[in-house]
N, C-alpha and C positions, 0 to 999 in steps of 0.2 A: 430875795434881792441881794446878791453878793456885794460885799466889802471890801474885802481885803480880796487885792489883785497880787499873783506873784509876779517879782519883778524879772525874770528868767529872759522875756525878749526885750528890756528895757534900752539895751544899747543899738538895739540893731533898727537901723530903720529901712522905711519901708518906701521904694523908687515907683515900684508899677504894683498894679492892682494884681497881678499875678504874683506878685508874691506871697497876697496873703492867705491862701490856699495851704502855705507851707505849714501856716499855725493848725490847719487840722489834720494835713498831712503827718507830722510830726506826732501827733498822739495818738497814730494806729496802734495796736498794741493784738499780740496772738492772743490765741482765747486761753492759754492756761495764765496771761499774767489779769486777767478779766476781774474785775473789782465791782461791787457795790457801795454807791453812797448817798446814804437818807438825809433828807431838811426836814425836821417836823417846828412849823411852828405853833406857836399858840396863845391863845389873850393871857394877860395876864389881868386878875379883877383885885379888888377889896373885897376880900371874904365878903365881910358883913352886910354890903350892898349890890355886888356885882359891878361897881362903875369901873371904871378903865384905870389900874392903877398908873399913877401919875410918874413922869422920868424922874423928880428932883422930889429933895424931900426925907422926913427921917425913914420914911415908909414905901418909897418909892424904887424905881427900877434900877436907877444906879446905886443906892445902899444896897441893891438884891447883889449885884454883879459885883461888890467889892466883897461880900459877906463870904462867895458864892469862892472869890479866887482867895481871900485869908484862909475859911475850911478847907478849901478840896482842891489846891494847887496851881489854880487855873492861874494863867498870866493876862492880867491887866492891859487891854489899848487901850488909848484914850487920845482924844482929839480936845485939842484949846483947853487942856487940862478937867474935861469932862471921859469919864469911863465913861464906853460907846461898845464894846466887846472883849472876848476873854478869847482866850487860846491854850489851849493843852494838848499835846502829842498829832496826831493829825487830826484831833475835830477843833472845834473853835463854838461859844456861843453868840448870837450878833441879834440885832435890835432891827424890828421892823420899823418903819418910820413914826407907829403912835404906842411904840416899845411893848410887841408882839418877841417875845422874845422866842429865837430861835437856836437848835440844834444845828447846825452842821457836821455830819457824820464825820469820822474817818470810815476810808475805802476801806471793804470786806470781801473777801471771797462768799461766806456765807451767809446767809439772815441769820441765823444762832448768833454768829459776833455780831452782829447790827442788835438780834434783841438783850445781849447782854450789854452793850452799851447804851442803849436806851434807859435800862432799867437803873443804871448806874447813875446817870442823867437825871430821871425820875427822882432816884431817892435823894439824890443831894439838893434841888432843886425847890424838893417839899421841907426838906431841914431848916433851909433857910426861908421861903414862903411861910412856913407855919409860924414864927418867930416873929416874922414883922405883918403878919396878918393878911396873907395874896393869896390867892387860888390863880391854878391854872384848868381850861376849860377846856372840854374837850369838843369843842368846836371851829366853823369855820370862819366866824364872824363876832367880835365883840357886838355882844348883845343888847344891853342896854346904854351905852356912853355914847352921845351924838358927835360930830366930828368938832365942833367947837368944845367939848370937855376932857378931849381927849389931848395931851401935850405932843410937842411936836418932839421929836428925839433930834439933838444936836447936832445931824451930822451936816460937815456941810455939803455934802451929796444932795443932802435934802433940800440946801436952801435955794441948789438951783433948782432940782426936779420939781416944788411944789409950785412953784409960779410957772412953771411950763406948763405943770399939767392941765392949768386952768384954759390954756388955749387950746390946747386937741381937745380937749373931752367935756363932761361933766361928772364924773363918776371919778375922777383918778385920786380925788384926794382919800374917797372911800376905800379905794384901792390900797393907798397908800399907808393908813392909820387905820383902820377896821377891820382888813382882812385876812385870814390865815387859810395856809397851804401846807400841806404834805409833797417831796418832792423823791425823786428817786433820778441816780448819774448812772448812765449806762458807759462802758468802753464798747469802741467798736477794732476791727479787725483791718479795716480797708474803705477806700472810697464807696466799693458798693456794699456793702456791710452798711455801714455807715447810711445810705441813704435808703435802703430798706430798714431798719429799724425809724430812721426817721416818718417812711410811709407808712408802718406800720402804729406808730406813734399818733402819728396823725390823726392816721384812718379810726382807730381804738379810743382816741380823746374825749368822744360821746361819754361811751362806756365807762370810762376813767369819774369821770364829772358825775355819771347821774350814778354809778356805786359808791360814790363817795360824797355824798352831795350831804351839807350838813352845816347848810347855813339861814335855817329859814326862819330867825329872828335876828332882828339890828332896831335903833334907837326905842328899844323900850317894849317890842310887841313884834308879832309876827307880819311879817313883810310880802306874803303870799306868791313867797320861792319856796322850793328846796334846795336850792343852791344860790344866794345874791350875791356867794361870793363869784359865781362863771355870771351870773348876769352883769356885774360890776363890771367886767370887763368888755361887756358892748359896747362902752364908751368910757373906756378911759384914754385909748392911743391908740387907734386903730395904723397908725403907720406903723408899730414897731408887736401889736398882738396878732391874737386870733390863732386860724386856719394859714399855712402859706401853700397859695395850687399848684406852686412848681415843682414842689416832694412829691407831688401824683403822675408828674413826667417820668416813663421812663429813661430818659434820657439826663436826668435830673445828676446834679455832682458837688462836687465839694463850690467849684466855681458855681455854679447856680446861686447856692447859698451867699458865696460873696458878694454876689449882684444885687440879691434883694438888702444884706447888710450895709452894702454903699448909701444906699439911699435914704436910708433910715437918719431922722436928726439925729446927731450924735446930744450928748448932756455935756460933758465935762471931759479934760485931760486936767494930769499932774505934774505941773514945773516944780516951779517953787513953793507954788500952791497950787489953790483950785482955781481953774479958767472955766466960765460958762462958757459952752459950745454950741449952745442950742442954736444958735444962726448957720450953721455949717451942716450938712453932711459930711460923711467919711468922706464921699468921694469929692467933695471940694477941699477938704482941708487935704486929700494926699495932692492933689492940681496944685492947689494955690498954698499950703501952708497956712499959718494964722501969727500974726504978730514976729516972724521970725523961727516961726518953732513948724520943727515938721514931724509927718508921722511917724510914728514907731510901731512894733509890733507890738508894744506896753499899750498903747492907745489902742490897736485893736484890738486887744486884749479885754480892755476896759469896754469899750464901744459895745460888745460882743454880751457884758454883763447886762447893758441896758437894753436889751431887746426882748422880747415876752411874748414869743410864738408861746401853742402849746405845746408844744416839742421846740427845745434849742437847745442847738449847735455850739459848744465850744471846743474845748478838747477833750469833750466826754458829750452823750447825749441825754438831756435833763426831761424827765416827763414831767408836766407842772399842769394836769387838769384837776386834782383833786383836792377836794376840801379837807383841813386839816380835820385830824381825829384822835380820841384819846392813843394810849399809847399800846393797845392790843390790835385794835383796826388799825393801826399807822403801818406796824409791821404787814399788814396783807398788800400794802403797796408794794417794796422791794421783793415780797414774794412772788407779784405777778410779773416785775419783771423779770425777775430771774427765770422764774421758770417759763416763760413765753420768749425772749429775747437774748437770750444763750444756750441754746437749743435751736439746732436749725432747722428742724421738724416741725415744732412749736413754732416760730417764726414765722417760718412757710402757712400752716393752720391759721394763725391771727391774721394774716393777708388776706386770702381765701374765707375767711368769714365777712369782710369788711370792703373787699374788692369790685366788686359790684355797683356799690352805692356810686349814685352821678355827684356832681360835686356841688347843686343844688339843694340833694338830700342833705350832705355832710353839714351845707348851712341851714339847713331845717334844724337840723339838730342843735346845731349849736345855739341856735334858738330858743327852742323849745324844752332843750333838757333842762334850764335851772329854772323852771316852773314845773316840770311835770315830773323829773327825776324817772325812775326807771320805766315809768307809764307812757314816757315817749315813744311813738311810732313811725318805723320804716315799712311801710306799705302796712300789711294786715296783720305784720308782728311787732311786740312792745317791744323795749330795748330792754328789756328782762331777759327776756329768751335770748338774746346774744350774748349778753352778760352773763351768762350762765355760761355759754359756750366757751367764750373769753377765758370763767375760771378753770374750765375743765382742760382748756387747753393748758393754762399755767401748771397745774397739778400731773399731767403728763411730762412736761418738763422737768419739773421739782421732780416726781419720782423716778425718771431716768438720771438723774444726778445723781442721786442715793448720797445727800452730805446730810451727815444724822449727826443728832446731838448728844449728849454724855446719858439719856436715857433711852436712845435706841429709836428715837424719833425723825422723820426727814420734815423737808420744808415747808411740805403743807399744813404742817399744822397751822400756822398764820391762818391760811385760809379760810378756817374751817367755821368759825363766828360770820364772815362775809358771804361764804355760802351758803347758807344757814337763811342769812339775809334776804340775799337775792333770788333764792329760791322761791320767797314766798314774796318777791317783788319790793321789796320794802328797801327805801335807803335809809341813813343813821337820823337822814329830818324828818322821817316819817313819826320816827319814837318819838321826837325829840318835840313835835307841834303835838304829838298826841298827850305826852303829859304836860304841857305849858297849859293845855284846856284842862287839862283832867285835874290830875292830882298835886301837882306844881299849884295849883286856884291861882296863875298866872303869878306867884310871887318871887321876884327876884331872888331870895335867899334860898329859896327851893330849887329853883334851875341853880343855881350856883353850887348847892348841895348834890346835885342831880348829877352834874357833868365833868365835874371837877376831876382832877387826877386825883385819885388813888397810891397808897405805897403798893409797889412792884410784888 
């Protein structure tokens, strides 16, 4: 869930609905200046218990993030005088709303610099977690802390978003404080560039969800998902998530996109302060304005944060089906895009596996994967056998790239734990409900011993 907005179209505002095409127009970019950038979030607990460690406090999430910028350089934001996020060179750390603390990458050309700054990330991370007593989990969903023990994080982003949420959904606040995601930002080339990775995005989102699926405990026990972080979102906003069918047009464009983001409630713009906007769409507030104030491109900018397809559109393209995971599995996410979605062979291939399907099936899936994980089925095959396809097509990519690392390795190596995995049908909730019965004897400090980061 982005934070910090750059302020780059801040002046410029915005007269007809056609202008706003410009904002994705503008971030075409050829494929040699082609970047990678990873979100890994993840719970943070109380060792000793696993509860949800709390924001405020000698022990809590903002001592972590002041510890975190005195050691290791990072610079300090803060809102009403509360640290709310850090920032160093182009990543930043930032706080989900029940302070799931998150990575934000800087752009990489290769996964090597993506997993050396993760590892980097990792150990400082553990320096100061071990010191004031936190674990981080290597899962999708804080496990045992129900959403009333969990604190809210100060932003005031948050204090419009959570009284919204209560009117679309019933799940959002779960969304909101409970769950964790792996993300991966694609560049794209052109408009159709652009809106073939988003179909293939799309089409691929099953797949995404039930390989990574790794959230099948929340308030204390097993919740009989493998993924409640993809079922959380059957109802937390259906106007601004999900599947969108218009990426399946071929006729489909950067305007498409802008049509379906008109009408999305907007949350909030930035005056002087924070405005609730939840009464307005974009496309009433570009019509009519609000109190004086009109749009900008900052605002659509902002707007553009708050929408939560599985694939979205800003001035990069964001995959966001998967469950977070510790910090070996997290890297096979950037790996399968890279090597599927910059490569236009591999592109083409991830199409042509996924092409077929009506767009009934597509919501079969989306259904049925965060219960059955990769045991879902399109017609008489599991969603194993695709996913397998999936990876093999990413590892043709990765090794016509040929970017190797300082011991003569290329890209798939990420992979090679995941397909390992899926091979033998299994996602990371399979392990994960297998020893919560077994050898875990269901004890909190065990799964917390179980799944915890590790140093690098």
């Amino acid at each position: 869930m982005s934070q910090y907005v750059p302020d780059q179209f801040a002046p410029v505002p915005v007269e007809r609905a056609e202008d706003l095409t410009y904002y994705f127009e503008s971030a075409c970019k050829p494929p040699e200046n082609w970047r990678l950038g990873t979100e890994l979030e993840k719970p943070v607990v109380v060792r000793d218990d696993g509860r949800a460690a709390p924001f405020s406090g000698p022990n809590g999430i903002e001592r972590l993030l002041r510890e975190l910028a005195d050691r290791f350089g990072w610079e300090p934001l803060d809102e009403e005088g509360r640290v709310i996020a850090l920032r160093r060179g182009g990543g930043s750390i930032t706080l989900e709303p029940g302070g799931q603390l998150e990575l934000s990458g800087d752009a990489f050309r290769t996964v090597h610099e993506t997993a050396a700054e993760l590892r980097q990330h990792v150990t400082e991370i553990l320096a100061v977690g071990d010191d004031l007593g936190l674990a981080y989990l290597a899962l999708g969903m804080q496990p045992f802390s129900r959403l009333d023990d969990i604190e809210w994080v100060p932003k005031k982003r948050y204090r419009i978003m959570a009284p919204y949420m209560t009117k679309v959904g019933t799940l959002g606040h779960r969304m909101m404080k409970q769950t964790c995601t792996v993300q991966v930002n694609l560049d794209y080339a052109s408009e159709a560039d652009a809106m073939l990775k988003m179909r293939v995005g799309m089409g691929t989102a099953p797949l995404l969800l039930a390989m990574f699926a790794n959230s099948p405990l929340c308030d204390g026990g097993l919740n009989g998902f493998a993924s409640y972080r993809g079922h959380v979102w059957s109802d937390t906003d259906n106007d601004r998530s999900g599947l969108l069918p218009f990426v399946f047009e071929p006729t489909a464009g950067f305007e498409s996109y802008v049509e379906y983001a008109l009408d999305v409630p907007m949350y909030l713009i930035i005056r002087d302060g924070w405005i609730d906007m939840t009464a307005y769409t974009f496309r009433r507030f570009l019509a009519e304005g609000f109190r004086g104030e009109r749009a900008t491109l900052s605002d659509w900018q902002m707007h553009l944060t708050t929408l939560f397809p599985e694939v979205r559109l800003k001035g990069y393209i964001e995959l966001r089906s998967a469950d977070s995971q510790g910090p070996e599995l997290a890297l096979a996410l950037p790996a399968i895009a890279k090597g599927v979605y910059y490569d236009d062979s591999a592109l083409a291939a991830a199409w042509d596996l996924v092409k077929g399907w009506s767009w009934e099936t597509r919501l079969e899936l989306q259904r049925d994967v965060p219960r059955q994980g990769l045991q879902a089925r399109v017609g008489r095959h599991r969603l194993a056998d695709f996913a397998r396809e999936l990876l093999e097509i990413a590892e043709y990519g990765l090794r016509r790239a040929r970017d190797l690392d300082a011991g003569g390795q290329d890209e798939t190596v990420y992979l090679e734990r995941l397909v390992d995995e899926v091979r033998h049908g299994r996602c990371p909730a399979d392990r994960v409900r297998e020893k919560w019965l077994g050898e875990w004897n269901q004890q909190p400090r065990a799964l917390v011993e179980g799944t915890m980061y590790g140093q690098p």
